[in-house]
N, C-alpha and C positions, 0 to 999 in steps of 0.2 A: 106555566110552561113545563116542558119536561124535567129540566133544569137549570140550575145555572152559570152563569159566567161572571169570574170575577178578577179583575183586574187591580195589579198592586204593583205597589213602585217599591223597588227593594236596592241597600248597597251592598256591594261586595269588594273590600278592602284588601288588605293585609295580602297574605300569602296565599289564599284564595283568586289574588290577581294571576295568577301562575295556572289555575285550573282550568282546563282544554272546557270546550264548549258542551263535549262529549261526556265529559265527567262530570261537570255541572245539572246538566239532566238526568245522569245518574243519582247522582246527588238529591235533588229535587226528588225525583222518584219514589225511593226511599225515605224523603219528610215526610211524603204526602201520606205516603203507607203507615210509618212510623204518629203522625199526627189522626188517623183513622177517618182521614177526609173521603168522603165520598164522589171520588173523584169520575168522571166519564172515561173511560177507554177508547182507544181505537179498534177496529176490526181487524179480523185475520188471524192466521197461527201465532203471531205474536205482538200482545196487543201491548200499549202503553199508554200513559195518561195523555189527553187530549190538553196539550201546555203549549201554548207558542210564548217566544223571548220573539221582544217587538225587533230587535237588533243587536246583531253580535258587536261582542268587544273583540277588539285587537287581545291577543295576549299579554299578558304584561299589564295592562293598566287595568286602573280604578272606574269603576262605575258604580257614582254616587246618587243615581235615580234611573236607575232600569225600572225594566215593565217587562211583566212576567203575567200572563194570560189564565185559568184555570178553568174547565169546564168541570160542572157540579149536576151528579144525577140529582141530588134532593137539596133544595135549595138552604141556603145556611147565610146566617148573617157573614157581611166579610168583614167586621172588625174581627167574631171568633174566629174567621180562615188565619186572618191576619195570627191572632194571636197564638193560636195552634201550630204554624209553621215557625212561629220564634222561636218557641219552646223546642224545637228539633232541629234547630239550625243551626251551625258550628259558627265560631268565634270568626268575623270576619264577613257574617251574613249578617243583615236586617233585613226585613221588611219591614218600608216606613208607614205605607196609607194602605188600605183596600176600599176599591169600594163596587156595587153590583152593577151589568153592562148586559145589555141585549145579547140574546147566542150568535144575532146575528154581526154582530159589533165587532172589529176589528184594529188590533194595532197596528196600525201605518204610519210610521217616523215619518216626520215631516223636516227638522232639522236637528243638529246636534252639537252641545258644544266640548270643545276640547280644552284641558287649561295642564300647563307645565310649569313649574319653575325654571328659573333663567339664571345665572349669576347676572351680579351688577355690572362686571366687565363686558358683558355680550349682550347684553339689551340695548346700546344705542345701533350698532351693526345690526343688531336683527330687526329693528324698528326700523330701520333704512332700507333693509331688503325690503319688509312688511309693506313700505309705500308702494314700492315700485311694481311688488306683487297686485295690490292692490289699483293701480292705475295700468295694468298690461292690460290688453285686449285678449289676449292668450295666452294660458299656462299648460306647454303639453309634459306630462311624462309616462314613463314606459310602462307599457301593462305587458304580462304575459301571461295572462290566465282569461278565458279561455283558449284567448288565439294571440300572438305578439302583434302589440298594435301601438300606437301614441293613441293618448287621452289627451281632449282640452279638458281641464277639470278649473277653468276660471269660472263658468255659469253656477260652479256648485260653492264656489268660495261669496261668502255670505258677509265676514267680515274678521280680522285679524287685531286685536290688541296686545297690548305690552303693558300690562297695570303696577302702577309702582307700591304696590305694596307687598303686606306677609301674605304669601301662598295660603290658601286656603284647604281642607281635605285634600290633601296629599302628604304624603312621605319622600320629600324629597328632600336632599340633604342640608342641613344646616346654610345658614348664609345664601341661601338662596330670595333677596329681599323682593321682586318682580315673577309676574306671573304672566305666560305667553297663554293669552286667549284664542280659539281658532272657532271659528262659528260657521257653521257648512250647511249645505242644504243637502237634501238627503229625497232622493226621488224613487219610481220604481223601478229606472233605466240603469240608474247612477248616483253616485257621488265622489265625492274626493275622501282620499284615504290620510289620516293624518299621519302617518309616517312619509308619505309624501311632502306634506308640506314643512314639516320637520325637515327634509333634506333640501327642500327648494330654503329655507330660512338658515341654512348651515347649522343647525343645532340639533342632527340626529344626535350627534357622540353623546350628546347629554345623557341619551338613553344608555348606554353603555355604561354611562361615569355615577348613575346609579337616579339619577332622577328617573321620577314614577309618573307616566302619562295619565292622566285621569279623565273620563268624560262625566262632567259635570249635569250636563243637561241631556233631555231626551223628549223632544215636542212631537205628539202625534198630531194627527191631520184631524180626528176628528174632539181633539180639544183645543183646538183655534178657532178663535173665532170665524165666521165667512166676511165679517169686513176687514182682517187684519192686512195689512198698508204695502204688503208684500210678501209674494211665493217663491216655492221652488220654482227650477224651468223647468219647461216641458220637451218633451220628446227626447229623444236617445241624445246620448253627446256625440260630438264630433270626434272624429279619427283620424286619424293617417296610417300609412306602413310605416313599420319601423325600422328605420335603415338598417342598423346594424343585426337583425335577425338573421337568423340562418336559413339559405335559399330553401332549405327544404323545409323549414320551420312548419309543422301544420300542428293541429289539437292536442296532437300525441307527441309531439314533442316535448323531452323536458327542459322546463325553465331554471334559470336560474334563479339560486335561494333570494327569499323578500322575507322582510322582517313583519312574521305573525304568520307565519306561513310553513306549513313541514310540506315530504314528500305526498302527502294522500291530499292536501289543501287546505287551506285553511285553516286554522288550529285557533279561533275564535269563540268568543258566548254573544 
């Protein structure tokens, strides 16, 4: 083939959680150049490497197995991709695995999971809401981007635990002995956002009071198996108007602020 495509699962920790999605590519960029990978470009006056990120992080958290895509004019083993982008990769980057994928091969998230620490005082309260979330027929909250609307985002909730032990990869503060797991399904209509269910569970502040949101996991669709026991849903989600929107609310209207979000959108990797 003309070249290749190789596909690696990478974390990104530390004060790197902090870096816009924008800059991350940037970033990247400059490894790939800095590493002397023979990397594919795009077309046009201004071309750049042919790299998809299977899905963006929220700002602020941890993502400890992303998937980061790279197309290759001349084909190259991907342990040395692998090994070539460590060697240029600041404190707070890994790449863990590489390995090589069809051009024509694509990452499509299939689900994801979310994991926090909790103090021990607010783990029975949130394991209580967790039921109740868990056994609703319906979870709407408010979207304003593209248009102000209600979301059910229950078809996309996958499953909710509260595990009593030491948090795992994360930074979050001391005495934090319980870990709030959130396990979501992930479509190409939709999903649920975890700051959402973070407010639906009463435990945004925690974001605030310095706990570090991490996504743990990251399943695409075409490393599932086709007998696995259960999917995403299909078709777009449900909607409503949103009452308290402004009559004249349309596209161009602005929203108000949401956490992971600036004035231009999104501010994600």
């Amino acid at each position: 083939m003309a070249g290749d495509k190789i596909r690696l699962r990478f974390r990104k920790t530390g004060v790197l959680r902090l870096l816009s999605h924008l800059d991350m590519v940037r970033g990247v960029e400059r490894m790939l150049r800095r590493a002397d990978l023979p990397f594919r470009s795009t077309a046009g006056f201004h071309p750049t490497p042919r790299m998809i990120f299977a899905l963006s992080l929220p700002l602020g958290a941890d993502g400890l197995n992303e998937v980061l895509e790279i197309e290759l004019t001349t084909p190259l083993d991907a342990e040395e991709v692998r090994e070539r982008l460590n060697r240029q990769a600041p404190g707070g980057l890994e790449f863990l695995s590489a390995k090589e994928i069809p051009l024509r091969a694509s990452a499509v998230p299939r689900s994801v999971v979310y994991t926090l620490g909790v103090p021990g005082e607010r783990v029975e309260a949130a394991r209580s809401i967790a039921e109740r979330l868990l056994t609703a027929e319906k979870l709407w909250v408010d979207r304003y981007k593209p248009r102000p609307r209600r979301l059910n985002i229950r078809p996309y909730l996958r499953r909710i635990d509260l595990a009593t032990h030491d948090c795992q990869g994360s930074e979050s503060p001391p005495g934090s002995q319980s870990q709030l797991v959130m396990d979501l399904w992930v479509t190409q209509t939709g999903t649920a956002r975890a700051d959402e269910l973070l407010k639906l569970l009463d435990l945004f502040d925690l974001l605030d009071a310095g706990f570090v949101l991490a996504r743990s996991e990251l399943t695409l669709r075409d490393e599932t198996p086709s007998d696995a026991p259960d999917g995403p849903p299909d078709g777009p989600p449900e909607t409503a108007p949103l009452d308290h929107a402004p009559a004249d609310a349309g596209d161009d209207a602005p929203a108000p602020p949401e956490w992971g979000l600036s004035p231009n959108g999104p501010v994600v990797e």
